[in-house]
C-alpha positions as a Markdown table, in Angstrom:
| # | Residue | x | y | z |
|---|---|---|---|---|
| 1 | Unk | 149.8 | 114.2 | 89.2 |
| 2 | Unk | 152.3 | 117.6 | 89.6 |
| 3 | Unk | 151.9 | 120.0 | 91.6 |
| 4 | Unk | 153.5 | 123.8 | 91.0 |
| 5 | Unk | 154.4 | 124.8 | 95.0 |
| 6 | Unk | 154.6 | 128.4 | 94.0 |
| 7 | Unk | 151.5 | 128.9 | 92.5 |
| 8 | Unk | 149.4 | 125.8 | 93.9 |
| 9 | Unk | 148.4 | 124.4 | 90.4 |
| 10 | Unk | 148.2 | 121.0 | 90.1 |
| 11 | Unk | 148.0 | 119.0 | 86.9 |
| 12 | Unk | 146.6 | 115.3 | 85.9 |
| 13 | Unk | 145.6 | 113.3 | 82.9 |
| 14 | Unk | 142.3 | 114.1 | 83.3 |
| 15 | Unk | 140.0 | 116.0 | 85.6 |
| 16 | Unk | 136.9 | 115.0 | 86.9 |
| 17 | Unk | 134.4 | 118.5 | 88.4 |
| 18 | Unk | 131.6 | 117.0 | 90.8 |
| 19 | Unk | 132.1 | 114.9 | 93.6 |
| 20 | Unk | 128.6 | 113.0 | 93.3 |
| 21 | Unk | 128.2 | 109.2 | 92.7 |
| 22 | Unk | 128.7 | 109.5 | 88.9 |
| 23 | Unk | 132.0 | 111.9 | 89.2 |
| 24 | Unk | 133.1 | 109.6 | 92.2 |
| 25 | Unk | 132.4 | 106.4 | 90.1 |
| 26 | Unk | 134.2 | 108.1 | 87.1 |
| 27 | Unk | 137.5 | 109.6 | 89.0 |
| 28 | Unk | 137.6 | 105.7 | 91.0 |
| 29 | Unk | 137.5 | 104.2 | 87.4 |
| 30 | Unk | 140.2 | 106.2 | 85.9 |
| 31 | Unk | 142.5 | 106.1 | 88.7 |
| 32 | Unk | 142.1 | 102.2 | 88.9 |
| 33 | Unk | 143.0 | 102.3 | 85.1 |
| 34 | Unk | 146.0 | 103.7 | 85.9 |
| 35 | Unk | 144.9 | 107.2 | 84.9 |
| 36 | Unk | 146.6 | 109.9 | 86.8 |
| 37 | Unk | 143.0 | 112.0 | 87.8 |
| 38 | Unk | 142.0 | 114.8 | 90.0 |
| 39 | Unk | 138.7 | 115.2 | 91.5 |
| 40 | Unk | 137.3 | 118.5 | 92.1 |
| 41 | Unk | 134.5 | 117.0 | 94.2 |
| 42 | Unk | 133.7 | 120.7 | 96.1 |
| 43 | Unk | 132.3 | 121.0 | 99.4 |
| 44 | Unk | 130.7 | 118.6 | 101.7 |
| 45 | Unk | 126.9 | 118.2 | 100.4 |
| 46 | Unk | 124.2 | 118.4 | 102.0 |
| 47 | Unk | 122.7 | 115.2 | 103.7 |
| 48 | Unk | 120.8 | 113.2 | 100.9 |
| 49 | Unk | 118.4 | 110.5 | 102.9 |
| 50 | Unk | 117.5 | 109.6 | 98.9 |
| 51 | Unk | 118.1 | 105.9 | 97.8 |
| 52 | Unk | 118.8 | 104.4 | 94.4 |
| 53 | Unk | 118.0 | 100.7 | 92.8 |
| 54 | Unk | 121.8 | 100.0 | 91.2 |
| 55 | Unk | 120.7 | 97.6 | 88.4 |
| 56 | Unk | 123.1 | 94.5 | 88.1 |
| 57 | Unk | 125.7 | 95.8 | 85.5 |
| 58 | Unk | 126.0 | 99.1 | 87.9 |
| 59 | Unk | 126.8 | 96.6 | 91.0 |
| 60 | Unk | 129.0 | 94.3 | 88.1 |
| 61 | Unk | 131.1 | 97.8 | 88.0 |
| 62 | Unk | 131.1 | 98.7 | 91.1 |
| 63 | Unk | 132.1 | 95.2 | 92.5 |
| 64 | Unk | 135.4 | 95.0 | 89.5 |
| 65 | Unk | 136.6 | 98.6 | 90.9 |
| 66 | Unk | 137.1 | 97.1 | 94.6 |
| 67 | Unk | 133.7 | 99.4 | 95.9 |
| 68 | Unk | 130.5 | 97.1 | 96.3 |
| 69 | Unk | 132.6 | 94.8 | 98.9 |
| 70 | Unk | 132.5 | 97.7 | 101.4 |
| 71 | Unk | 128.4 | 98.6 | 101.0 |
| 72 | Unk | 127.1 | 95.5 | 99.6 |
| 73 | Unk | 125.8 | 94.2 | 103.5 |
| 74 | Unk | 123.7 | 97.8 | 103.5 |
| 75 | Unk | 122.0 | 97.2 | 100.6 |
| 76 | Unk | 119.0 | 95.3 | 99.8 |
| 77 | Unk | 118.6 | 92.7 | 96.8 |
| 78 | Unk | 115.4 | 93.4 | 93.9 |
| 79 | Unk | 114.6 | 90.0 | 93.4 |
| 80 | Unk | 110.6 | 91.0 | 92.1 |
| 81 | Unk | 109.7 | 93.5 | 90.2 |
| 82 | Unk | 105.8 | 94.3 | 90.3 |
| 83 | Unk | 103.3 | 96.8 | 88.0 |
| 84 | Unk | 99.9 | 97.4 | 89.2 |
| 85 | Unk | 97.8 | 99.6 | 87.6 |
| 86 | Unk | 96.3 | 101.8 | 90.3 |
| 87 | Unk | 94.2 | 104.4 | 88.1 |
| 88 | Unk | 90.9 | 103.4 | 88.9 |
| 89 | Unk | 90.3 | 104.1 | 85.2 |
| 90 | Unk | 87.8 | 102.2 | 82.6 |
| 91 | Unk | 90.8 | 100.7 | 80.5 |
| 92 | Unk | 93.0 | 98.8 | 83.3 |
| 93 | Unk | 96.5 | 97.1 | 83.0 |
| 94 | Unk | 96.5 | 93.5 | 84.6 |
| 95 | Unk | 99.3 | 93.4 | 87.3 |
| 96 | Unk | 102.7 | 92.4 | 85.9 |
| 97 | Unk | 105.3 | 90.4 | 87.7 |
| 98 | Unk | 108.5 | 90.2 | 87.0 |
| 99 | Unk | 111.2 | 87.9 | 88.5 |
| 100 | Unk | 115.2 | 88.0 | 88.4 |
| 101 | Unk | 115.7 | 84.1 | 88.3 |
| 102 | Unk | 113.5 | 83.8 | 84.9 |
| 103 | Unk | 116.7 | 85.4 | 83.3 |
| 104 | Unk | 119.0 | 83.4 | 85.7 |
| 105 | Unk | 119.8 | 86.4 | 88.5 |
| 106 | Unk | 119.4 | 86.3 | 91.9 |
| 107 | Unk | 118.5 | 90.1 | 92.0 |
| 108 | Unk | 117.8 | 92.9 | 89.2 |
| 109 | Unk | 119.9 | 95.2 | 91.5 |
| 110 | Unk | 120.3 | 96.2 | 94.8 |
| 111 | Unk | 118.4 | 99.6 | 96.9 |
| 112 | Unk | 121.0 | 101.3 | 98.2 |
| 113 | Unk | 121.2 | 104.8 | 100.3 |
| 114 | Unk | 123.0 | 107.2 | 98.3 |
| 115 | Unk | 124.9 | 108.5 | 101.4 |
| 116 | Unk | 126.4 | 104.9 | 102.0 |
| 117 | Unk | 126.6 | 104.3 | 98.5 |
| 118 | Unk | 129.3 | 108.0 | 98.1 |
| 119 | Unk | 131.0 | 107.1 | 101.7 |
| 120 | Unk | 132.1 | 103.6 | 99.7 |
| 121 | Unk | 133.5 | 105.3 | 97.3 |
| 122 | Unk | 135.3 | 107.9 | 98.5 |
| 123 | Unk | 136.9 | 105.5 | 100.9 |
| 124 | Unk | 137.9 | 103.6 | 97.7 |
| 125 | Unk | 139.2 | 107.0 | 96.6 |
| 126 | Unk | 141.2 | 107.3 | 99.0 |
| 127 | Unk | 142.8 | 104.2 | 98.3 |
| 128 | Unk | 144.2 | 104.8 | 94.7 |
| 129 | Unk | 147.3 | 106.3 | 94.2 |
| 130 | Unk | 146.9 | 108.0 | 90.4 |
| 131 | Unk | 143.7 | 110.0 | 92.0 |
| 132 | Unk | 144.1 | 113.5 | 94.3 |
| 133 | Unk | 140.9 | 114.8 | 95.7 |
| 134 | Unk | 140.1 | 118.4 | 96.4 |
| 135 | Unk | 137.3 | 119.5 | 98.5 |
| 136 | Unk | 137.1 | 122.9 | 96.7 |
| 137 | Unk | 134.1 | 124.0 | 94.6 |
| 138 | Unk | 135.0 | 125.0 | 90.8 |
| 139 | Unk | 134.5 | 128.3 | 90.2 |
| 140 | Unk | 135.8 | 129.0 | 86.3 |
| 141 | Unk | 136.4 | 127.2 | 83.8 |
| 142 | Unk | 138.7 | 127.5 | 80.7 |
| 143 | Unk | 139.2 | 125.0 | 77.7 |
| 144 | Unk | 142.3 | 125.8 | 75.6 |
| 145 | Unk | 143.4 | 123.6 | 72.3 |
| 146 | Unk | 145.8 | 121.8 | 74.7 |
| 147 | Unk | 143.3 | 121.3 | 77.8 |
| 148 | Unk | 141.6 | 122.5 | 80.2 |
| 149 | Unk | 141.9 | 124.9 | 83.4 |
| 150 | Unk | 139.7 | 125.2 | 86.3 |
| 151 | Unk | 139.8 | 127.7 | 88.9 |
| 152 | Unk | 138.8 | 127.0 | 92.1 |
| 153 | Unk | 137.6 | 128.6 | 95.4 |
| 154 | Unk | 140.9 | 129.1 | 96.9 |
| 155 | Unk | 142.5 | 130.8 | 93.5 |
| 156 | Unk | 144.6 | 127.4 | 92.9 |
| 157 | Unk | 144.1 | 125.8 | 89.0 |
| 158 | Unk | 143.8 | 122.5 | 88.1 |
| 159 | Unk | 144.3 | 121.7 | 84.3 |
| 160 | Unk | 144.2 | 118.5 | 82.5 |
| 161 | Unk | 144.2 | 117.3 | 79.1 |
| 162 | Unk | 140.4 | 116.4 | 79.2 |
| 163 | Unk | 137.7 | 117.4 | 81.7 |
| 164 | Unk | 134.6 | 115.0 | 83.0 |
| 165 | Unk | 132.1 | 117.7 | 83.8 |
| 166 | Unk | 129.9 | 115.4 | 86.6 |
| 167 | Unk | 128.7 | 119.1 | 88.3 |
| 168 | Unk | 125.0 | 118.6 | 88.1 |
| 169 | Unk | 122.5 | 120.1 | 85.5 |
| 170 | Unk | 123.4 | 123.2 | 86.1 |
| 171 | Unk | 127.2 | 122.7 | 85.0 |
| 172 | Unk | 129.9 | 124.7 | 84.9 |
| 173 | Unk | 132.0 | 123.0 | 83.1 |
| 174 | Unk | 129.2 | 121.8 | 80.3 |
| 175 | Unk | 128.3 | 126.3 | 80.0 |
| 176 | Unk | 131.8 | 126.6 | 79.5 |
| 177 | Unk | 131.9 | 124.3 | 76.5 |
| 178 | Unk | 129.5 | 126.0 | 75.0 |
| 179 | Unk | 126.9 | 122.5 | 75.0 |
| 180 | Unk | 123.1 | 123.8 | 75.2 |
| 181 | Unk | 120.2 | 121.5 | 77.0 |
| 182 | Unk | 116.9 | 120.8 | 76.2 |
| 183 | Unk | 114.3 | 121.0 | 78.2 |
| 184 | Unk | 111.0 | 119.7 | 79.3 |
| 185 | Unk | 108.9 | 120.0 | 82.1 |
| 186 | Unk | 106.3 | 117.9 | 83.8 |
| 187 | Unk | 103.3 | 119.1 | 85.5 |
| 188 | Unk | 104.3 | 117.0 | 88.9 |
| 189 | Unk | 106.1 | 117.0 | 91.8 |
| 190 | Unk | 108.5 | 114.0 | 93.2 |
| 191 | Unk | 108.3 | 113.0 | 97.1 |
| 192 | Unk | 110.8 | 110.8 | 98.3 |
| 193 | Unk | 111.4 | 109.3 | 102.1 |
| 194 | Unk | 111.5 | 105.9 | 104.1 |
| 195 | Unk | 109.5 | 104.1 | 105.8 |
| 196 | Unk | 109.7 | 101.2 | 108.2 |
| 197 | Unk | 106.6 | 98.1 | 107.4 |
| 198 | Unk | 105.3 | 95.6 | 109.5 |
| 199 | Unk | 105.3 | 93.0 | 107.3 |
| 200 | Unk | 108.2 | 91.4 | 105.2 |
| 201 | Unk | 108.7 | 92.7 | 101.6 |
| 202 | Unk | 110.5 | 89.4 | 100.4 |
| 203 | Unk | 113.2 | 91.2 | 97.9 |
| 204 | Unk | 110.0 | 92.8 | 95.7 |
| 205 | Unk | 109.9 | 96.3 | 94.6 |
| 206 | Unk | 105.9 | 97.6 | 93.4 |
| 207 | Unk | 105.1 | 100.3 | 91.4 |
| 208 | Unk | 101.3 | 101.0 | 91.9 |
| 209 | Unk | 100.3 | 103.6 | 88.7 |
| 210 | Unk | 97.8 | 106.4 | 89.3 |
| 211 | Unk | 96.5 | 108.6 | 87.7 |
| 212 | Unk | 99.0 | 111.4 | 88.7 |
| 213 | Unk | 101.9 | 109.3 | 88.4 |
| 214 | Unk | 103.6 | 106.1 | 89.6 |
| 215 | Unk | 104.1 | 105.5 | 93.6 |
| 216 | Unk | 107.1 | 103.1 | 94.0 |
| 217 | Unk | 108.1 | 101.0 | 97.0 |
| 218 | Unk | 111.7 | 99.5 | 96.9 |
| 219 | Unk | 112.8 | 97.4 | 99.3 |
| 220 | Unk | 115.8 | 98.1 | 102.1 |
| 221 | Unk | 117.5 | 96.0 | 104.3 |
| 222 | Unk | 115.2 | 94.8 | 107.2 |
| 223 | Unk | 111.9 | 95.8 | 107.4 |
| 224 | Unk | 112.1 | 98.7 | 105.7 |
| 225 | Unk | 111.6 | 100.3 | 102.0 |
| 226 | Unk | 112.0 | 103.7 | 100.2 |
| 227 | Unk | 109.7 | 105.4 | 98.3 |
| 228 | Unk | 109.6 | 108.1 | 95.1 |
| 229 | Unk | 105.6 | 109.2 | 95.0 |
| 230 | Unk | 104.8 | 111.6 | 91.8 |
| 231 | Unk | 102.1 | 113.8 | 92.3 |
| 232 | Unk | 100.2 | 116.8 | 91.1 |
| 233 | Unk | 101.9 | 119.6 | 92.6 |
| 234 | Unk | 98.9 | 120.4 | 95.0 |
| 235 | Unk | 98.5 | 116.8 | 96.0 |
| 236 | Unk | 102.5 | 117.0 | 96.7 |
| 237 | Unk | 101.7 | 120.0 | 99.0 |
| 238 | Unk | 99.2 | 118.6 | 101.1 |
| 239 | Unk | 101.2 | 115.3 | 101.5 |
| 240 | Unk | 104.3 | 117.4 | 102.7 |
| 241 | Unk | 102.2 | 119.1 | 105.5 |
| 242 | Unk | 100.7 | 115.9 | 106.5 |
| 243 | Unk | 101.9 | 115.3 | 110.3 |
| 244 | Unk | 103.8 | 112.0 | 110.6 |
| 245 | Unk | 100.6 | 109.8 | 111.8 |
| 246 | Unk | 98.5 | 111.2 | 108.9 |
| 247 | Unk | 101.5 | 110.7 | 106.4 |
| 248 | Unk | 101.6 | 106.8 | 107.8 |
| 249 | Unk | 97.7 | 106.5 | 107.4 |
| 250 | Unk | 98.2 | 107.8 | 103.9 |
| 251 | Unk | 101.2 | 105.6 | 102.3 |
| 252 | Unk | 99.3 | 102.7 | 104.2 |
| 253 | Unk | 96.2 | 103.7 | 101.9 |
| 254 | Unk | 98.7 | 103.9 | 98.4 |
| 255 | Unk | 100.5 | 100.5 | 99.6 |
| 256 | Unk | 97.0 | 98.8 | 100.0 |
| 257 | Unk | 98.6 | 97.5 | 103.3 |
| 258 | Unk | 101.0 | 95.1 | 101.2 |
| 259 | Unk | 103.7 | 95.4 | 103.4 |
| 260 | Unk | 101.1 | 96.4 | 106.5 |
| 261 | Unk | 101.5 | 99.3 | 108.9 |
| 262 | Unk | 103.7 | 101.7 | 108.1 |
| 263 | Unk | 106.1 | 104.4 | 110.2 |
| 264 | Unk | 107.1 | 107.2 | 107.7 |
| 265 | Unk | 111.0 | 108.3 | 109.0 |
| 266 | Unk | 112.3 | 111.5 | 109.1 |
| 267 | Unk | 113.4 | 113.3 | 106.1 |
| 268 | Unk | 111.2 | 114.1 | 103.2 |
| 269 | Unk | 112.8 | 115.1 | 100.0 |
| 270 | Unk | 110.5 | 116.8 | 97.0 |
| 271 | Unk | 111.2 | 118.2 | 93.7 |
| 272 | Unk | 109.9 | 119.4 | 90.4 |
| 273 | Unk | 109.9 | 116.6 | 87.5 |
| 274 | Unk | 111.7 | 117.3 | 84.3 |
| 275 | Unk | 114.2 | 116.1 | 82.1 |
| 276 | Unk | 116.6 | 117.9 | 80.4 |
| 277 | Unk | 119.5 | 116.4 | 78.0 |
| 278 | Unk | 122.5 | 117.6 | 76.5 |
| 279 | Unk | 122.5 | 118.7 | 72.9 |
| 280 | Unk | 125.6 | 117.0 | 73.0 |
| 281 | Unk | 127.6 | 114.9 | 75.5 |
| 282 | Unk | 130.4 | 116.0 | 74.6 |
| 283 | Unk | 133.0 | 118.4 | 72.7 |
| 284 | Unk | 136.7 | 118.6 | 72.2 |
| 285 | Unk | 138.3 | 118.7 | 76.0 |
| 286 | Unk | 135.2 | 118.0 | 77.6 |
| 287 | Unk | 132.4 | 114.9 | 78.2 |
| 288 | Unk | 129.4 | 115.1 | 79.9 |
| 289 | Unk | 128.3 | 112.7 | 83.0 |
| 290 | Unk | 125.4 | 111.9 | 84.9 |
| 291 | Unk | 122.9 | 115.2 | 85.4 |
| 292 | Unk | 125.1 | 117.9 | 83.2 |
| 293 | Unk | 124.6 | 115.1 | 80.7 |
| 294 | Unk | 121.2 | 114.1 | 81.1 |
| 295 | Unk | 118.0 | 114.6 | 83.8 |
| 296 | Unk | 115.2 | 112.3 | 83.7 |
| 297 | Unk | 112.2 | 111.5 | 86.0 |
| 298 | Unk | 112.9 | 109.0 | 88.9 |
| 299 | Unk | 110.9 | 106.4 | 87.3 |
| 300 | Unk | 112.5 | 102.9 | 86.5 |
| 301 | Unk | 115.5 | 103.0 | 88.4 |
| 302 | Unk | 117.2 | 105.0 | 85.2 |
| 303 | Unk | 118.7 | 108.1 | 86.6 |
| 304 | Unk | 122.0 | 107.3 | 88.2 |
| 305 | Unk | 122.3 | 103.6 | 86.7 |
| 306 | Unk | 122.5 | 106.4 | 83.0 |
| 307 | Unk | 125.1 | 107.6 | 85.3 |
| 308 | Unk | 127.4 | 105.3 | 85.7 |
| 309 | Unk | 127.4 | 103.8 | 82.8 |
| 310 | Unk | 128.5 | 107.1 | 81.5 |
| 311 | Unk | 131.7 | 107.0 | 83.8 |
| 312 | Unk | 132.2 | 103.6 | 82.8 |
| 313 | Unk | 132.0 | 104.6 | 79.5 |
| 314 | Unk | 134.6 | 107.5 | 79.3 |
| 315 | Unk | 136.9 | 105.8 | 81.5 |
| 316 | Unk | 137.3 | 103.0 | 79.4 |
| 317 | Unk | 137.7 | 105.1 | 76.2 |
| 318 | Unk | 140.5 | 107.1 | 78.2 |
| 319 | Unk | 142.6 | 104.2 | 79.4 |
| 320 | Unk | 142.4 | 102.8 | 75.7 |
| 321 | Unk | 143.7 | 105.9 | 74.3 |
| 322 | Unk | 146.7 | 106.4 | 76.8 |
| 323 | Unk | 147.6 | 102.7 | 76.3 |
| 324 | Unk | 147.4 | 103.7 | 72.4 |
| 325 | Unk | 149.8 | 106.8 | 72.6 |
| 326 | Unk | 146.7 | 108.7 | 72.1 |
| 327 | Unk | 145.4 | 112.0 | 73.8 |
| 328 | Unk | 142.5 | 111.2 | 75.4 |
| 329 | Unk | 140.5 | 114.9 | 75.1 |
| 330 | Unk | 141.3 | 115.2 | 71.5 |
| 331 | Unk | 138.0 | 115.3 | 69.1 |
| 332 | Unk | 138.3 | 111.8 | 67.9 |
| 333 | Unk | 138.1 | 110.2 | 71.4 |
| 334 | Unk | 135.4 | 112.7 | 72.6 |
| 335 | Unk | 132.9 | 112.3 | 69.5 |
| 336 | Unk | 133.2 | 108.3 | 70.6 |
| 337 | Unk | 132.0 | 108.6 | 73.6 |
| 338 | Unk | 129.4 | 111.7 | 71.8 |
| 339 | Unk | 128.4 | 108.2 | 69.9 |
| 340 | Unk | 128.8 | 105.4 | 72.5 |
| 341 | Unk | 126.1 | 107.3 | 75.1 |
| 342 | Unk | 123.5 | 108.9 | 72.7 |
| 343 | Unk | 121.4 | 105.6 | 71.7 |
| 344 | Unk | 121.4 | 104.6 | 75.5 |
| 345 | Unk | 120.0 | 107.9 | 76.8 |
| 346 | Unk | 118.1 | 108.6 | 74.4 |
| 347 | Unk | 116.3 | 105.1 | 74.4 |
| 348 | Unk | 115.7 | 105.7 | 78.3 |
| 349 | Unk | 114.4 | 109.1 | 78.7 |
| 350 | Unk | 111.5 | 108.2 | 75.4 |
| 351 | Unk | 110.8 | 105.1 | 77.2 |
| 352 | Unk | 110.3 | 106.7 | 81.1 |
| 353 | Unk | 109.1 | 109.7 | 79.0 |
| 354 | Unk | 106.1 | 108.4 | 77.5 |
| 355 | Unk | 105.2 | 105.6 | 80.6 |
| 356 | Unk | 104.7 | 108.6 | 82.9 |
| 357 | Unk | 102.7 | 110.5 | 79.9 |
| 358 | Unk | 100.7 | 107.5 | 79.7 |
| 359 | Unk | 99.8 | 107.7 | 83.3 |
| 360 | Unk | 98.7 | 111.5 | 82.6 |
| 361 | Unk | 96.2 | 110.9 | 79.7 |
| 362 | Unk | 92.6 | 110.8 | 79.9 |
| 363 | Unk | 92.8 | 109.6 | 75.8 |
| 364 | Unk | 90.8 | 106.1 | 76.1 |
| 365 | Unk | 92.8 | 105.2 | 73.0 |
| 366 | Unk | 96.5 | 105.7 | 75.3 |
| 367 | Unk | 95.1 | 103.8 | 78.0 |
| 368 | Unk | 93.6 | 100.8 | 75.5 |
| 369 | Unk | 97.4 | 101.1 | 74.5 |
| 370 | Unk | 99.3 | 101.0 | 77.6 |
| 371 | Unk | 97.3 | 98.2 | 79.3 |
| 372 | Unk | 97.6 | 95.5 | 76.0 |
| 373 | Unk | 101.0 | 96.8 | 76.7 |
| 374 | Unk | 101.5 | 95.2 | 80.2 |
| 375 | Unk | 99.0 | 92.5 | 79.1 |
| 376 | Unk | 101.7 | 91.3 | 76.4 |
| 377 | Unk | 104.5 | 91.3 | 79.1 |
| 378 | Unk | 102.4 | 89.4 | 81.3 |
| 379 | Unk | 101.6 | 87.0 | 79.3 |
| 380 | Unk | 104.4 | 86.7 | 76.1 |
| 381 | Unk | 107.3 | 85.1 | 78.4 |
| 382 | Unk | 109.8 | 85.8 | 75.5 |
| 383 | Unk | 108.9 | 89.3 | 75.4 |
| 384 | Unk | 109.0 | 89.5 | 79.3 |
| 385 | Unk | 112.3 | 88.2 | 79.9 |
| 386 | Unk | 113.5 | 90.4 | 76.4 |
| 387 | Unk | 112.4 | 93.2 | 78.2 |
| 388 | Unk | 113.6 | 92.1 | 81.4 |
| 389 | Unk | 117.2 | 91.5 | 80.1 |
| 390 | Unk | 117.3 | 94.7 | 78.2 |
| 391 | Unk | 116.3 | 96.6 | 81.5 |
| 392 | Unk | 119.1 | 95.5 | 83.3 |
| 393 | Unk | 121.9 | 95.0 | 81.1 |
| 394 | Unk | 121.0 | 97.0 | 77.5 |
| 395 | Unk | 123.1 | 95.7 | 74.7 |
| 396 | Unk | 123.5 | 99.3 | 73.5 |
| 397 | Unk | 125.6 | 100.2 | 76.6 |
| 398 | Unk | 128.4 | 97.6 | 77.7 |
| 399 | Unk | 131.5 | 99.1 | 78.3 |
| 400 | Unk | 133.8 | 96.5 | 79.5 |
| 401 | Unk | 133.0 | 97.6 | 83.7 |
| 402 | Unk | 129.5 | 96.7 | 83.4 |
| 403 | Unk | 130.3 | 93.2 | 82.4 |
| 404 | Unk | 132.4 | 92.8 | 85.5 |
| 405 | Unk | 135.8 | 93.1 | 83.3 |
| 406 | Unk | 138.9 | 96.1 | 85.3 |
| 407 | Unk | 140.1 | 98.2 | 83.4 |
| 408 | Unk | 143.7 | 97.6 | 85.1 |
């Protein structure tokens, strides 16, 4: 990195905007490629009490750039996965069980609080000479034939031969390349919040599916899980102004007392679902990350897993293309990533797209569908563990990371 003292500019190899896990994870595996990187990560976030299941390749990555060592004791292993079909409809799913050690894992992934999971990697960060953070928001953006400039809060710029927009879904960056979204939403609402159980939850993650969407229990570490319950958006109303004993009596009820009584903890997070995608991720200067790339429901653990493989993804085509002589934001490296990123995202948000509108329809013939769906996983094994395999590691999306490989 340089640094102009008169004018405060500072220059890198590449720039990542948005401190989040994605942006972190990206700037981390740059730097550790030997990628001189700034990280416009602006200012300190709001607390997020919001967990996320890290599916094994995102824990293979995060283990090769030096991070999962420091959060790993935090987190709690997925070693079952469970469906049960919750509607109380005519056409029913039989329960489906999934297990890690029929493809020989110990765990799918690991839960994980997202505030644990970001101070890991900033102190990693911190630890890399080729990156320079700065806690400064982005306020303009300018992409030239040569690079790209962003301005930030203080009137400083920091320019870079390719930008890593990672600034969320309403991005800066992504507007100023021009990249249009599209856009759909759903008529529910997402709650999210922890609870402690009185009974062990021995590693297994359920998905109970209703009628107004999945309610999902993920295991924590202790007696203790997180949970991401999709609603109507009056039923998400009434379940926000439940009092705490009332909003234990009530995820008791939805749990069918699995993991037995139940203490709700503080801090409730709910939001509108929709998903949204780029129309492309990616232009000359510029790639698209985590939510400025893509948005899609919180079902099936695919949101920030999509994420990081992104990061792993453009940091690997950057290091290749310095090590080449290349420049790394020219058109030819940016259309590959365009290429390497579309088949995976598009392949998750059909397939959490039409589970949810499964959930939704009242057509007998959808439901007939979706339950000789789950009956086939339950009972083909080689279809089960296909499915099971592809759900944690896709063969469309392997950059080098998420087999465990450094980029150094």
């Amino acid at each position: 990195m340089e640094s102009d003292g008169t004018s405060g500019a500072v220059t890198g190899e590449v720039l990542v905007v948005g401190g989040g896990p994605a942006g972190l994870t990206a700037a981390v595996a740059l730097a550790s490629g030997g990628v001189p990187t700034v990280l416009v990560e602006g200012s300190a976030p709001t607390r997020d009490n919001r967990t996320t299941a890290l599916l094994a390749g995102s824990v293979d990555a995060l283990t090769a750039l030096g991070v999962w060592e420091s959060c790993e004791a935090d987190a709690a292993p997925l070693k079952k996965l469970r469906i049960v079909d919750d509607t109380g409809r005519l056409w029913r799913a039989p329960e489906v069980r999934f297990s890690a050690d029929e493809i020989g894992l110990d765990a799918f992934g690991w839960n994980i609080a997202n505030r644990t999971l970001v101070a890991a990697l900033e102190a990693r960060a911190d630890a890399l000479p080729a990156l320079q953070r700065i806690a400064e928001d982005a306020v303009g953006v300018e992409i030239a034939e040569d690079g790209v400039a962003v301005r930030l809060s203080s009137g400083r710029t920091v320019s870079a031969r390719l930008a890593v927009a990672a600034d969320g879904r309403r991005s800066l960056v992504r507007e100023a390349a021009g990249i249009g979204t599209t856009h759909r939403a759903y008529p529910q609402t997402a709650l999210t919040f922890n609870f402690s159980c009185s009974r062990q939850h021995h590693d297994t993650s359920t998905e109970f599916h209703s009628a107004e969407g999945p309610f999902t229990i993920v295991p924590l570490p202790g007696r203790r899980m997180s949970v991401v319950c999709v609603v109507l958006p009056d039923e998400a109303e009434r379940l926000q102004s439940l009092a705490p004993e009332a909003l234990n009596r009530e995820v008791e009820g939805r749990t069918h007392s699995i993991v037995g009584t139940v203490a709700v903890e503080p801090g409730r997070g709910v939001f509108p679902l929709a998903a949204e995608t780029a129309k492309s991720f990616a232009s000359e200067r510029v790639v698209l990350i985590g939510e400025a790339a893509h948005v899609i429901p919180p079902i099936g653990a695919q949101g920030l897993n999509l994420g990081l493989r992104d990061a792993a993804t453009v940091a690997e085509l950057t290091v290749d293309a310095l090590r080449a002589g290349d420049d790394p934001g020219k058109a030819s490296v940016t259309c590959r990533y365009d290429a390497a990123r579309r088949a995976d995202v598009t392949t998750r948000t059909l397939a959490v797209d039409l589970l949810n509108r499964s959930l939704l329809s009242d057509y007998l013939p959808i439901q007939a569908t979706r339950g000789a769906g789950l009956w086939m996983l339950q009972k083909v094994g080689p279809l089960r563990r296909a499915v099971m395999r592809e759900g944690v590691a896709p063969m469309v999306a392997a950059p080098r990371l998420m087999r465990g490989e450094p980029l150094g």
